[in-house]
N, C-alpha and C positions, 0 to 999 in steps of 0.2 A: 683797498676794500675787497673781501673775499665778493666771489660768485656765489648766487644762491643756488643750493641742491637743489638737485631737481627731485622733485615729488618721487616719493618710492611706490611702486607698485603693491598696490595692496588686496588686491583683485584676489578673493580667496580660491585655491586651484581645486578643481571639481574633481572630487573622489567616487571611484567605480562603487555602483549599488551592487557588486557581484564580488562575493568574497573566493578568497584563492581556493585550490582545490589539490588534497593534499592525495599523492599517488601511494597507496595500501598495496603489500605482498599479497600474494594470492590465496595462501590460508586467511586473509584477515575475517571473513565471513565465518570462521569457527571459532573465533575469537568473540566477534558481535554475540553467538550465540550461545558462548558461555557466558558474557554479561550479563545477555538477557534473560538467563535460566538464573542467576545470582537476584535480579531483582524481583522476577520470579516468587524465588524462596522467601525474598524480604519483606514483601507484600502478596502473601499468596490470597487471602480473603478478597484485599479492592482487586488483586490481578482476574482471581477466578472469576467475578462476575461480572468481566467482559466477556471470559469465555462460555460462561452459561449463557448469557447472553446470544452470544452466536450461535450457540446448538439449540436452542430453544428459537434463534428464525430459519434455521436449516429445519427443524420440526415441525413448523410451522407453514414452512412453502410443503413441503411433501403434504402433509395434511390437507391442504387448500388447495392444491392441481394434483393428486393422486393420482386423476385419471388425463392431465394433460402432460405428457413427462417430455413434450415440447418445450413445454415452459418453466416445468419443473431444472432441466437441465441447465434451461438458460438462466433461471434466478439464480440457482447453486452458484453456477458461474460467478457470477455479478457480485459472489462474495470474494474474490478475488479483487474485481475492476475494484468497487465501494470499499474495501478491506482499508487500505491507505487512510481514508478519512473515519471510516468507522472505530478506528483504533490511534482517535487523537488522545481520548483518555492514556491509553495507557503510555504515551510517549510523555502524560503529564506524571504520570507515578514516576517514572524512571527521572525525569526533569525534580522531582521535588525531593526523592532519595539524594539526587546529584549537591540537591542544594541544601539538605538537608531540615526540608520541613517534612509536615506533617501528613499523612497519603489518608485519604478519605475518599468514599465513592461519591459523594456531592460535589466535592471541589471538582475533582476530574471529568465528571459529567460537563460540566460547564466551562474547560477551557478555551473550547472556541471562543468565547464572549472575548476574548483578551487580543484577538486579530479579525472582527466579525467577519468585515469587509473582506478581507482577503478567502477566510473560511469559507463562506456565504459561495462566494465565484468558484471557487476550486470543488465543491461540491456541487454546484450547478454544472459544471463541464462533466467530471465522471459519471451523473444521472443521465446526460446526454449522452456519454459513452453507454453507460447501461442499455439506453432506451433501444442504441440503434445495435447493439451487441443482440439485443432480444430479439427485435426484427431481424438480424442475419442468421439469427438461429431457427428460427421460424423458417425461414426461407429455407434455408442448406436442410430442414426434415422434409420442409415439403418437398422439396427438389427429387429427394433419395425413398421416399414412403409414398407417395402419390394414391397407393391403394389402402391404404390405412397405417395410422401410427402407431407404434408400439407402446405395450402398456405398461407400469413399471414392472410389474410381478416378472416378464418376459424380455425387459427390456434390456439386458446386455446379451441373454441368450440370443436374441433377435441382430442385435447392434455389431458385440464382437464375435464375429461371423466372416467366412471368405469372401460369403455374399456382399456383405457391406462394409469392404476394404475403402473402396472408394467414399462411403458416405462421411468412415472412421479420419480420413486423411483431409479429406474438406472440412469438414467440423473442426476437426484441431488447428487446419491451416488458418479457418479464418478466426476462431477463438484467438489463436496466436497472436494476429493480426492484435487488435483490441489489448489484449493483457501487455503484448510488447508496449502499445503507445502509454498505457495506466504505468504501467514500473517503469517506462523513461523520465515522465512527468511527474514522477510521486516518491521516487527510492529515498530522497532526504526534502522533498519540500514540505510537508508537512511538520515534520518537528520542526523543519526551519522558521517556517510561518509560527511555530508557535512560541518558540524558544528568541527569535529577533524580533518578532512583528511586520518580517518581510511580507513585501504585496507579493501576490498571486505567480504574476509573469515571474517577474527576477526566482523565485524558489522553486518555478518550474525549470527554467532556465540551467538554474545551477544544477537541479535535476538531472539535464542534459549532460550536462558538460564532467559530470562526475562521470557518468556513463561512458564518454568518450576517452577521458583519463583512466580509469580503472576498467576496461573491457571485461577483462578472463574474470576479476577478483568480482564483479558483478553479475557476468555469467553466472558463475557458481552459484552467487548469492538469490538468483533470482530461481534456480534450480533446485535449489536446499530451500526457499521457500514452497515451489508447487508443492517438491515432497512430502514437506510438514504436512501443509494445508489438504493436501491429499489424501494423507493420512488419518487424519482428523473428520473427511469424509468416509474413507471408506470403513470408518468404525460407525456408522450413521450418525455421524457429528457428534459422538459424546467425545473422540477426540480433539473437539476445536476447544475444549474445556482446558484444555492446556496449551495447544496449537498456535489457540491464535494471540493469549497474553505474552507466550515466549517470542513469538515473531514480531509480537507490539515491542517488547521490550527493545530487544535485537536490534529493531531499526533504530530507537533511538541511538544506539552506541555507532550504530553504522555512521549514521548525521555526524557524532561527532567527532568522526574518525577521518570520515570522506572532507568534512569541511572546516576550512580554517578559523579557528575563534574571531570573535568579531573584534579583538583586542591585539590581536597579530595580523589581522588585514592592513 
C-alpha cells in the first residue's frame, strides 16, 4: 500500500505592488518630448484648453495680488508644485490616443473619478506643499525687504540687482527645496495612479526609485521642463498655451518609458 502524498503547498506567493523600473539613455527626455509634441498635434483643440486654462490662472493671480508680488511670485510658483496633478487631463488624452478612443474635453476633465481615493490624497499633500511653499516665500521677502516690498511694475529691476544677490540665491535655494520633493514624488505617479489604479504611496514610491535609477536622464528632464515652463511665463503665460499640454503630454511617454508594463512585471 502506497504512502499518502503529502498535502502540496498551495499558499499563493505574494507579489511586489511596485513594478520594475526600466533604466533610459540620457537623450530619452527628447524623445518624451517629441511624443508629446506628436499628441500635441493629434489633439490640439482638448490639448490647448488645458493650456488656456493655465494662462488664464496665471492672468488671473496677477490680477488679484497686483500689488502683492509676494504672493503673486509664490502662486506663480505653485504652478510648478500643483502642475503634476493639474495636468491629469492631459495624460488622459495621451492614454486614450495610446488606446485608441475617443479625446473629448469632458471625459478628461473627470479622470480622476477612475482612482478618486488615491487622486483625492496625492492632491491633498501637493496643496500642503503649496500652502507651506507660500509661507516660505512670504518669509524669505520679508527677510530680505523689511522696509518695503517691491511692486510688480519695478519688481526685477528691484529683485535682479547686486543688491539682492542674496535675497536671489535664498529664494531659489528654498523654492528648489519644494519643487525638488514635488518631481521626486510626481515625475510618473500620476499617470501611474491613472493608467493602473495604483494607491497613492506605491506611485509615489515608484516615483522615487525612478529617480534613483535614471539620475542624469532625469536631471535633464526636470531642466527641460523649468525651461519650458519658464518660457511660457516669461511670455506673460500666453506661452503655457502650449507649454504646459506638451509637458502634459511628455510625461505621459516618460511613465511609460521609465515603468515596466503591468504585464511584464
Amino acid at each position: 500500500m502506497s504512502e499518502p502524498k503529502p498535502p502540496e503547498n498551495t499558499t499563493p506567493v505574494a507579489r511586489s505592488p511596485f513594478p520594475a523600473i526600466r533604466i533610459v539613455p540620457l537623450g530619452a527626455p527628447f524623445k518624451w518630448l517629441a511624443l508629446g509634441w506628436q499628441d500635441l498635434r493629434a489633439a490640439p483643440t482638448v490639448s490647448m484648453f488645458y493650456g488656456i486654462t493655465f494662462a488664464l490662472m496665471g492672468w488671473l493671480i496677477y490680477a488679484v495680488f497686483e500689488h502683492m508680488v509676494e504672493l503673486t511670485s509664490a502662486l506663480t510658483a505653485g504652478f510648478l508644485l500643483l502642475g503634476p496633478f493639474l495636468a491629469t487631463g492631459l495624460y488622459d488624452i495621451s492614454r486614450r490616443r495610446q488606446n485608441g478612443e475617443e479625446v473629448a474635453v469632458p471625459d478628461t476633465l473627470t479622470a480622476w473619478r477612475s482612482n478618486l481615493g488615491a487622486f483625492s490624497l496625492f492632491a491633498l499633500v501637493l496643496t500642503v506643499i503649496l500652502l507651506v511653499w507660500a509661507r516660505a516665500s512670504l518669509v524669505t521677502f520679508a527677510l530680505f525687504f523689511s522696509s518695503g516690498m517691491p511692486t510688480l511694475k519695478n519688481f526685477f529691476g528691484q529683485v535682479i540687482s547686486a543688491e539682492h544677490v542674496d535675497f536671489l540665491v535664498t529664494y531659489f535655494a528654498v523654492g528648489g527645496v519644494f519643487a525638488t520633493i514635488v518631481f521626486a514624488v510626481s515625475v510618473v505617479s500620476v499617470p501611474m495612479m491613472l493608467d493602473r489604479g495604483t494607491d497613492t504611496v506605491v506611485a509615489a514610491l515608484t516615483s522615487v526609485r525612478a529617480i534613483f535609477t535614471n539620475p542624469l536622464p532625469l536631471l535633464l528632464w526636470a531642466i527641460l521642463i523649468v525651461l519650458i515652463v519658464g518660457l511660457g511665463f516669461a511670455t506673460l503665460f500666453i506661452g503655457l498655451v502650449v507649454a504646459v499640454p506638451w509637458i502634459g503630454h511628455a510625461t505621459w511617454h516618460a511613465y511609460q518609458d521609465l515603468v515596466e508594463a503591468a504585464s511584464d512585471c
